[in-house]
C-alpha positions as CSV (number, residue, x, y, z in Angstrom):
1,X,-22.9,-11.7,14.3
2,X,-23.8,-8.1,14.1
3,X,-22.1,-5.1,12.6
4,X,-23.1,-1.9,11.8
5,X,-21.3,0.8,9.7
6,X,-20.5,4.2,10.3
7,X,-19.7,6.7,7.3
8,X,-17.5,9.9,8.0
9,X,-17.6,13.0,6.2
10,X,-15.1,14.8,8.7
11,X,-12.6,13.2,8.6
12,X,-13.8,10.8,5.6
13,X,-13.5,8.0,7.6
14,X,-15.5,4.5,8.6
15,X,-15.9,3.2,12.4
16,X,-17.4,0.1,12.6
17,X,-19.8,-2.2,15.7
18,X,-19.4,-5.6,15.6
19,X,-20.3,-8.6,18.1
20,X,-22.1,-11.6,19.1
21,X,-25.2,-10.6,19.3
22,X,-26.7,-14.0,20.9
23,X,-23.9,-13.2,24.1
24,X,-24.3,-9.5,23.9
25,X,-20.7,-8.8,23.5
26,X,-19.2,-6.3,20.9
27,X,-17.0,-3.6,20.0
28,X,-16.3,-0.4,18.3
29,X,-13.7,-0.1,16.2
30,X,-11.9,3.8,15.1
31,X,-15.2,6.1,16.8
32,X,-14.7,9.6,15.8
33,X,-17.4,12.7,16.5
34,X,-20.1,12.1,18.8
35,X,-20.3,8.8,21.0
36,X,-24.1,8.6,21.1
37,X,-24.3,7.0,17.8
38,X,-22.2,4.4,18.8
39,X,-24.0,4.0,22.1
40,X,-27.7,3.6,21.0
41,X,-26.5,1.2,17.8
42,X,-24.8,-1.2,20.8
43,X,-28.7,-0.5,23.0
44,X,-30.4,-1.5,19.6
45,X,-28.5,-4.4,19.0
46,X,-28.8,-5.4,22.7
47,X,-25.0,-5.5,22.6
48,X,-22.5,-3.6,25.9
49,X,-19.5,-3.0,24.1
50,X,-16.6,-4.5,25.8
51,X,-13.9,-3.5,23.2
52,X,-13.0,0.1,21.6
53,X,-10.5,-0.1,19.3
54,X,-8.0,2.5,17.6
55,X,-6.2,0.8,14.6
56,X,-3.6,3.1,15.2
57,X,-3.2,6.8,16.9
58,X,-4.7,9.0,14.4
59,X,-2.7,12.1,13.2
60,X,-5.5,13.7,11.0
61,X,-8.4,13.9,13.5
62,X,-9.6,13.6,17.3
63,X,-10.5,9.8,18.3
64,X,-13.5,9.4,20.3
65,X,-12.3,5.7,21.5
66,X,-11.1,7.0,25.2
67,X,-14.2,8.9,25.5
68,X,-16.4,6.2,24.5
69,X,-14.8,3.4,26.2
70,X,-15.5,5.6,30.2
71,X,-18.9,5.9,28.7
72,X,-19.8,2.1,27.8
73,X,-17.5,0.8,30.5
74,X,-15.0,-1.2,27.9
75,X,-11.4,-1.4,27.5
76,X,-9.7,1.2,24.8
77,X,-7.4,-0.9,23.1
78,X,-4.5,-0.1,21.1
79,X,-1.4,-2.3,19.8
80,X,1.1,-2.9,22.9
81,X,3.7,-0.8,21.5
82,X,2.0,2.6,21.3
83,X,3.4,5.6,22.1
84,X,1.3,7.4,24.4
85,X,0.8,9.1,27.4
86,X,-2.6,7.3,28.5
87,X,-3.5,4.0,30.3
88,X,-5.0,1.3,27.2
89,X,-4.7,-2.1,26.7
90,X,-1.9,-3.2,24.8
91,X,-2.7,-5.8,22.0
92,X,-0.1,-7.9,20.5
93,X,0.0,-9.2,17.0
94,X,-1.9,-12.8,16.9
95,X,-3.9,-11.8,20.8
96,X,-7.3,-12.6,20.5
97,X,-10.3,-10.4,21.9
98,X,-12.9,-12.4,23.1
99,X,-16.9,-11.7,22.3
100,X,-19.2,-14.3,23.2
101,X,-18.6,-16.0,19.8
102,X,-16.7,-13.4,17.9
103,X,-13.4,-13.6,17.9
104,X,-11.4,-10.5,17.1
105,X,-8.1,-11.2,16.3
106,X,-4.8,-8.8,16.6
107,X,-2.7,-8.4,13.4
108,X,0.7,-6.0,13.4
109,X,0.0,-4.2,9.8
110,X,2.9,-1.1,10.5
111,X,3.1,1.2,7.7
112,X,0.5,4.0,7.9
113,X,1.5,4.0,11.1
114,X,4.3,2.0,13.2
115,X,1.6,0.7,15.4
116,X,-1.4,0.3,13.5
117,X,-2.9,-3.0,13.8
118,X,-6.3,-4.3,11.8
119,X,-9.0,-6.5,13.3
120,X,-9.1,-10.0,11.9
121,X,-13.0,-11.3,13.0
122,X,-14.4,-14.5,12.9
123,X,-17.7,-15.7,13.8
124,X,-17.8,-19.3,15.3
125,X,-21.3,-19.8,15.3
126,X,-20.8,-19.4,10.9
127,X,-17.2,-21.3,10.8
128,X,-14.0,-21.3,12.5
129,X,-12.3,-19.5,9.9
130,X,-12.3,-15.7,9.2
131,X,-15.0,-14.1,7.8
132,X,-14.1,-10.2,7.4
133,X,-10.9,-8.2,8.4
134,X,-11.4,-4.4,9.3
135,X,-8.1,-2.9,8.0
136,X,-8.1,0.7,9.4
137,X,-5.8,2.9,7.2
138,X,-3.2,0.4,6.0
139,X,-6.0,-0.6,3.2
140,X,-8.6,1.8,2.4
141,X,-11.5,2.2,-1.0
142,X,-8.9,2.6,-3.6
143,X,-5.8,3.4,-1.9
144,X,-3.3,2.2,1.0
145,X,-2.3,4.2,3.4
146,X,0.2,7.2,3.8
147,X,3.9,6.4,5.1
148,X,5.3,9.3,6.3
149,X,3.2,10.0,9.2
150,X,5.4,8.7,12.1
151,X,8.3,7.7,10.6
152,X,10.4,7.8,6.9
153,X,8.1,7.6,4.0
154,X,10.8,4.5,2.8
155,X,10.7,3.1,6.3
156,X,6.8,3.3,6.2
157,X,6.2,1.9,2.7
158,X,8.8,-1.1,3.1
159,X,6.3,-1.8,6.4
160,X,3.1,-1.4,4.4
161,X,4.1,-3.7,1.7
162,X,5.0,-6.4,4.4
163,X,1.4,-5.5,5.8
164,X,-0.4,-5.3,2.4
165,X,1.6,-8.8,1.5
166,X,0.4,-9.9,4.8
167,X,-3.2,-9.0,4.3
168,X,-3.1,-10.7,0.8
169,X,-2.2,-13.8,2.6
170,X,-5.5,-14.1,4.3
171,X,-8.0,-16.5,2.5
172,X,-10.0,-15.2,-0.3
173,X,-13.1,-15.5,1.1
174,X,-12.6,-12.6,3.8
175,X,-13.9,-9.9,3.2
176,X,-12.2,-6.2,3.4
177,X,-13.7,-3.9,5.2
178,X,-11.4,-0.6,4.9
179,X,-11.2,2.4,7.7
180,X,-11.3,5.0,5.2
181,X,-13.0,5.7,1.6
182,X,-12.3,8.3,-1.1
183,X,-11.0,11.3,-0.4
184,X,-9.5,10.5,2.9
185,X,-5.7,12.6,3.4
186,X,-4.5,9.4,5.1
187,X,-4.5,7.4,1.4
């Protein structure tokens, strides 16, 4: 397993790289900025990224994920049920992403947004069971995520309790790794 973090000043924000690095598959997970970055981490690793991932269709800033998916030649993925005017792949809640032996693994977490979905990853050649969970803006350092963005702020926060009470669920021993730290205007 490999995976490298990314720390944002504008917007506070964190992208993450993650992958099998003994099958050279990985992915990028909420890119923002400049896609070089991303691009020589993946060359370092000796990684292609198949995967670029948006948690959810950001509000506060520009995502880089379309931009950086043409470049690497990977899919742009975003939960099925987005609403937007651009080709993606549509990932449902439980779908699996395949990387070599990393498994990234769709879960529905609607509250920040209606759509926002976190990255459940597991790395086969450690165990079959989870090991981390990157949880975009639904859980972020010290905060949850806004409700109001796309829809009522009651309609949002009933959602992002089910997704927080979801995310609870998961087995202690997973580790949280949030899409946003301190000071971000999405908590």
């Amino acid at each position: 397993m490999i995976i490298r973090q990314f720390l944002h000043q504008e917007p506070v924000g964190i992208s993450y790289l993650f992958g099998c690095g003994g099958r050279a598959a990985g992915a990028v997970v909420d890119p923002v900025g400049e896609i070089e970055p991303y691009m020589r981490a993946a060359e370092a690793a000796g990684m292609r990224i198949h995967f670029v991932i948006d948690t959810h269709v950001h509000a506060d800033h520009l995502s880089a994920g379309r931009q950086l998916a043409e470049a690497a030649g990977a899919e742009y993925v975003l939960a099925a049920h987005a609403d937007v005017s651009f080709p993606f792949r549509g990932a449902r809640d439980e779908e699996v992403l395949p990387l070599g032996n990393v498994a990234a693994t769709v879960l529905h977490t609607p509250g920040h947004t209606p759509e926002h979905i976190c990255i459940l990853v597991s790395d086969r050649t450690r165990a079959d069971e989870p090991w981390f969970v990157l949880t975009g803006h639904t859980l972020m350092v010290g905060d949850l995520g806004r409700t109001e963005l796309a829809v009522s702020a009651e309609r949002g926060a009933m959602d992002l309790f089910r997704s927080a009470r979801r995310l609870k669920a998961l087995p202690d021993h997973v580790e949280v790794l949030p899409g946003a730290y301190a000071g971000s205007v999405c908590g």
